[in-house]
C-alpha positions in Angstrom: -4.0 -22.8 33.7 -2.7 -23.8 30.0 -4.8 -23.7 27.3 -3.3 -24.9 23.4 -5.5 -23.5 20.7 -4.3 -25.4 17.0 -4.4 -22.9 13.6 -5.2 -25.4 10.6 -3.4 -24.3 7.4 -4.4 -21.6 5.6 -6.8 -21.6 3.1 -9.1 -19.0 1.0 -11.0 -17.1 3.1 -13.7 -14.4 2.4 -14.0 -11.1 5.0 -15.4 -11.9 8.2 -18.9 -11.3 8.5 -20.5 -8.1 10.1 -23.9 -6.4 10.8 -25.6 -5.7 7.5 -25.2 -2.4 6.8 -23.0 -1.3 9.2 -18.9 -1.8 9.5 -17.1 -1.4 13.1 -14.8 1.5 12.9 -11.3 0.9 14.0 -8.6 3.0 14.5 -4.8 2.8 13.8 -2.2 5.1 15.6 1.1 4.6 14.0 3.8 5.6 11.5 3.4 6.1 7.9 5.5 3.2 5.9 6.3 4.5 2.1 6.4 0.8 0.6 3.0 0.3 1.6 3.6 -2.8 3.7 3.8 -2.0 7.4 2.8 0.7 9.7 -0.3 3.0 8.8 -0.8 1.4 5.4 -0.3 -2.2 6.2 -2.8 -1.3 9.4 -5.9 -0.2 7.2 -5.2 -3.2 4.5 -5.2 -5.6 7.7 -8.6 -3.9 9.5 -10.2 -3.8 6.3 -9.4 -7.2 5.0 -10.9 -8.4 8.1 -14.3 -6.9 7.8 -13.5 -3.5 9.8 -13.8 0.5 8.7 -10.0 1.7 8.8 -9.6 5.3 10.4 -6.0 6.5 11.3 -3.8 8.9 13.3 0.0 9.0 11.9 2.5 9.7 14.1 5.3 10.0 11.8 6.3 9.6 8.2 9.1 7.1 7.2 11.0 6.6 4.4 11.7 3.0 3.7 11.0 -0.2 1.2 11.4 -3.6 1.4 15.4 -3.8 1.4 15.8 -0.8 4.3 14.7 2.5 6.6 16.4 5.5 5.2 14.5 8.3 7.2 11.8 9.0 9.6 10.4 12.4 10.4 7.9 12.6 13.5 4.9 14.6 13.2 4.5 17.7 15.9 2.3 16.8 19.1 -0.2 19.4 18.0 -0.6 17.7 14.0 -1.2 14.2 16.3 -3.4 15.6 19.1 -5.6 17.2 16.0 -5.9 14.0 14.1 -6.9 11.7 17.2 -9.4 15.5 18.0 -10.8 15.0 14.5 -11.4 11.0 14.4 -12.8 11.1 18.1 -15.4 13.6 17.3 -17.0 12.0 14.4 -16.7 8.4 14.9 -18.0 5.4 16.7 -14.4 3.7 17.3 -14.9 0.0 18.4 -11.2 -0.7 18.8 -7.5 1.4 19.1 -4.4 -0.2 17.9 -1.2 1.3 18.2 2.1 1.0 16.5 5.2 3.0 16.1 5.1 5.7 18.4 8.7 7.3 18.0 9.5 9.9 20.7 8.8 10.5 24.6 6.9 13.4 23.3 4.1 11.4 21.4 3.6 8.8 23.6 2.8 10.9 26.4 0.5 13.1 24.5 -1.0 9.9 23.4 -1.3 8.6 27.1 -2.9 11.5 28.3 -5.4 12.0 25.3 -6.6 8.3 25.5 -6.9 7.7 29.3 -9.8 10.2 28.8 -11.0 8.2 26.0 -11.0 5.2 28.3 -11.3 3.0 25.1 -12.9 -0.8 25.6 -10.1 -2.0 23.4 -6.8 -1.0 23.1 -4.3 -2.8 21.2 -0.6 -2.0 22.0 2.0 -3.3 19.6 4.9 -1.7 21.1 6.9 -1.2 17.7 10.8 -0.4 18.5 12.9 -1.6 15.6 11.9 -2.1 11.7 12.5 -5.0 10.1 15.5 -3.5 8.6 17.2 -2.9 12.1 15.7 1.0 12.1 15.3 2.4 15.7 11.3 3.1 15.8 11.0 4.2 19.3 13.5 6.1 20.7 15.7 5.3 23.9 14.0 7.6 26.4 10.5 6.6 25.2 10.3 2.8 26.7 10.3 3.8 29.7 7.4 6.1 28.5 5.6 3.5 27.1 5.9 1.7 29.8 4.8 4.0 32.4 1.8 6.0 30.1 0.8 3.2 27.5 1.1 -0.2 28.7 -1.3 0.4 31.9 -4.2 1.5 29.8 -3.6 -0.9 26.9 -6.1 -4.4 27.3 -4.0 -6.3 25.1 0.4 -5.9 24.5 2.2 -7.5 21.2 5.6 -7.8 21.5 7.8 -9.5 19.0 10.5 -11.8 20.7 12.9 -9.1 20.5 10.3 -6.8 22.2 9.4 -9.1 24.9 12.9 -9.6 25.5 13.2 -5.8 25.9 10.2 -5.3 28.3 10.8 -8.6 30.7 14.5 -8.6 30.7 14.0 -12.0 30.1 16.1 -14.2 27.1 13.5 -15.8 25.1 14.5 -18.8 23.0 11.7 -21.3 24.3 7.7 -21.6 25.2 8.9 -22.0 28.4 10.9 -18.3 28.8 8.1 -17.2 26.4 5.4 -17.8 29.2 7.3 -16.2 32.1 8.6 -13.4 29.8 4.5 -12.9 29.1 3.3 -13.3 32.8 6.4 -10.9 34.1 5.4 -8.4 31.5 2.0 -8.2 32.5 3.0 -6.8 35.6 3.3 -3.9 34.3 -0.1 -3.3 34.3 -1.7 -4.5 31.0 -4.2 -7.3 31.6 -3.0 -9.4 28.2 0.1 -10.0 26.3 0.4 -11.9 23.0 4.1 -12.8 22.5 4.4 -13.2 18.8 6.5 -16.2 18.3 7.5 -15.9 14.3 10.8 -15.9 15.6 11.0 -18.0 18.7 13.5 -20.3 18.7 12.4 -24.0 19.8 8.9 -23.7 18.4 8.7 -20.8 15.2 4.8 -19.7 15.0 3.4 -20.3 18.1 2.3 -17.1 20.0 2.0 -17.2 24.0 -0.7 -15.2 24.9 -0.9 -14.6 28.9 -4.4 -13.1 30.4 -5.0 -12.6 33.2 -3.3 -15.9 34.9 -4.0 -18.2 31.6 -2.0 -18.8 29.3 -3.1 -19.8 25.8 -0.4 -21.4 22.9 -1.8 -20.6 19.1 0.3 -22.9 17.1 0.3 -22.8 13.9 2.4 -23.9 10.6 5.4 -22.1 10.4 6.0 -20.5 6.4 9.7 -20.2 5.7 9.5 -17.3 2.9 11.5 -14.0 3.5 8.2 -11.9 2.6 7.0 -11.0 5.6 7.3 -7.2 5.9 4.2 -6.0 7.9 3.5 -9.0 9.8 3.6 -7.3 13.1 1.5 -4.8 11.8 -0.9 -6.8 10.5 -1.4 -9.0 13.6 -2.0 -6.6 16.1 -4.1 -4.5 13.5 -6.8 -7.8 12.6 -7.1 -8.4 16.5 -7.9 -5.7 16.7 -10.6 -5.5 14.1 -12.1 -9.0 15.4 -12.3 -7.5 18.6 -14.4 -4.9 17.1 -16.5 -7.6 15.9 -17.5 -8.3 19.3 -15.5 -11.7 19.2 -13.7 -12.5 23.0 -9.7 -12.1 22.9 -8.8 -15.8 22.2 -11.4 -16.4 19.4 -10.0 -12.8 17.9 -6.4 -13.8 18.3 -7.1 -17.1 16.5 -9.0 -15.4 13.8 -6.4 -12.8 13.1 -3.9 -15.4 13.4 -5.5 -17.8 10.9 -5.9 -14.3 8.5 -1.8 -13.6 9.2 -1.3 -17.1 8.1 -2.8 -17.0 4.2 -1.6 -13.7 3.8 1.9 -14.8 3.9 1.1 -18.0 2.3 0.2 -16.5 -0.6 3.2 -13.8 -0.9 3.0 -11.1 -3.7 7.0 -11.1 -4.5 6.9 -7.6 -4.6 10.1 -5.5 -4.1 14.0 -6.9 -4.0 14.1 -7.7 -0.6 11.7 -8.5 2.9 8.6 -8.1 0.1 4.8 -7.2 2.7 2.5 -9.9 2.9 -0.8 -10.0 0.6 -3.4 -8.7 2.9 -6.0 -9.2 0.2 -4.8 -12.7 -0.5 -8.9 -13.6 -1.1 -8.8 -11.6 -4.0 -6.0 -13.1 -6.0 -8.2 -16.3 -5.0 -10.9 -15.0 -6.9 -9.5 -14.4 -9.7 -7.2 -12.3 -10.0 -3.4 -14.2 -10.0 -0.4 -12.7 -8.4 2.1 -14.8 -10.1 4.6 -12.8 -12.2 4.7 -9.6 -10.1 8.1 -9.5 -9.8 9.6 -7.3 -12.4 12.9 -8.9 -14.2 15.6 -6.6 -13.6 
C-alpha cells in the first residue's frame, strides 16, 4: 500500500499547540555542535520551536562551524550513563531522539540503558558523517548500532547516504528509495523515514516505510546552501510532535512542513553551509533577519 501525503509551501507559522500549562518533555541524545546549528543545540532549538520542553544527554563535544569539523572528543560511558541517570529520574520524557553516537562504546551503553527504559518513542537518526565530510560514528560502531539501537528504535532517519549504508542498496530514485526503506526495516525497526533532501530524481520527498506502507511527503525543494542542521532538526521535531500525541504520519508531516520554513527563511549566518532558522516565526514577528551577514 502507497500512500502520497503533499507539504504546501511554507509559510509563518506559530508553535504547535499543547496542554495549557503543561509542555511534553523531550529528550535529545547526541553530540555537542560548537556553531550552534546541528547536534545537541540545533536538537533543543528544533523541540522547542515545535512546542516541546528540550532535555539532553551529550555524547561528545565537537569542534566545528559552518565551513568544517576540526575535532571531536567523546564523552566517557560513565559522564553519559550519569546524564541519561539524572534526566530519567526527574522527568516525564514523552519522546527519545538520538543523533551522533560516535563509538561502539556509547552506543552499547546506550542500548543497554534504554531497553530498560522501554521508551514509547524512540527516534533514531543514525548520524555517521557531518555535513563537512567528518566521520561521526565510527567504523566498528554500525554494526553496533545496528545490532543494539536500531531494534528498539520505533522510528529510523537515514539521509540517502545513510540509507545507502544500512541497505546496501544505491539510492538515486523513489523507486530504490522504497526498497532501500522496506530492506532496512528488516533489521528490526518498525519505521524508517528516508530523508530525500538529496535524492536524486525527486530532491525533497522523504519515503517513509511502516510497517508494509509506504508514505511519500513531497514537498518544494529550496535550492540555498544553508542547510546545516537539517538532519537534526527533522528527526528532533518528529520527535517533539510525537510527544504531542500526534500518529507518525501526521508528525512526519508537521515536522516536515516546520523543516521547510526554517530553511526558507535562512539566517546567512557564517561563510559557508550557514544552520537553518529554527525560530523563523520570530523574525516573522518582527524581528528581520536581513543583514546578518557581517561584511568581511
Amino acid at each position: 500500500m502507497k500512500h502520497t501525503v503533499q507539504i504546501k509551501s511554507p509559510g509563518p507559522q506559530g508553535l504547535p499547540p499543547h496542554e495549557k500549562g503543561r509542555r511534553p518533555q523531550v529528550l535529545t541524545i547526541a553530540g555537542s555542535d560548537s556553531g550552534g546549528g546541528a547536534g545537541i543545540q540545533g536538537d533543543i532549538k528544533a523541540i522547542e520551536a515545535n512546542g516541546a520542553y528540550a532535555l539532553s544527554v551529550i555524547t561528545s563535544v565537537t569542534a566545528q562551524n559552518t565551513c568544517k569539523t576540526i575535532a571531536a572528543f567523546d564523552l566517557p560511558l560513565s559522564i553519559i550513563k550519569a546524564q541519561l541517570q539524572a534526566v530519567f529520574e526527574d522527568f516525564e520524557i514523552s519522546a527519545i531522539k538520538t543523533g551522533m553516537l560516535a563509538s561502539k562504546a556509547i552506543v552499547k551503553g546506550l542500548a543497554e540503558f534504554l531497553a530498560k527504559q522501554s521508551p514509547k518513542h524512540l527516534v533514531v537518526d543514525p548520524v555517521m558523517v557531518s555535513k563537512s565530510g567528518y566521520a561521526l560514528l565510527k567504523p566498528d560502531a554500525i554494526a553496533s548500532l545496528v545490532a543494539d539501537i536500531i531494534p528498539i528504535a520505533t522510528l529510523l532517519t537515514p539521509n540517502i547516504v545513510e540509507a545507502e549504508t544500512l541497505s546496501k542498496i544505491s539510492i538515486k530514485t523513489i523507486e530504490e528509495a522504497e526498497q532501500a526503506a522496506k530492506t532496512i526495516s528488516q533489521l528490526g525497526c518498525p519505521a524508517v523515514l528516508i530523508k530525500g533532501g538529496h535524492l536524486a530524481e525527486a530532491p525533497g520527498c522523504d519515503i517513509l516505510f511502516d510497517q508494509g506502507t509506504i508514505t511519500r511527503f513531497e514537498g518544494q525543494f529550496i535550492e540555498t546552501p544553508h542547510t546545516h542542521g537539517t538532519g537534526c532538526a527533522y528527526s528532533a521535531a518528529i520527535a517533539a510532535q510525537l510527544a504531542h500525541g500526534k500518529a507518525l504520519v501526521p508528525a512526519i508531516k508537521a515536522a516536515k512542513h516546520y523543516l521547510s520554513a526554517a530553511i526558507g527563511h535562512p539566517l546567512h549566518i557564517g561563510h559557508g553551509q550557514g544552520p537553518i532558522n529554527h525560530f523563523y516565526f520570530l523574525s516573522e514577528s518582527g524581528a528581520s533577519n536581513k543583514g546578518d551577514r557581517k561584511q568581511r
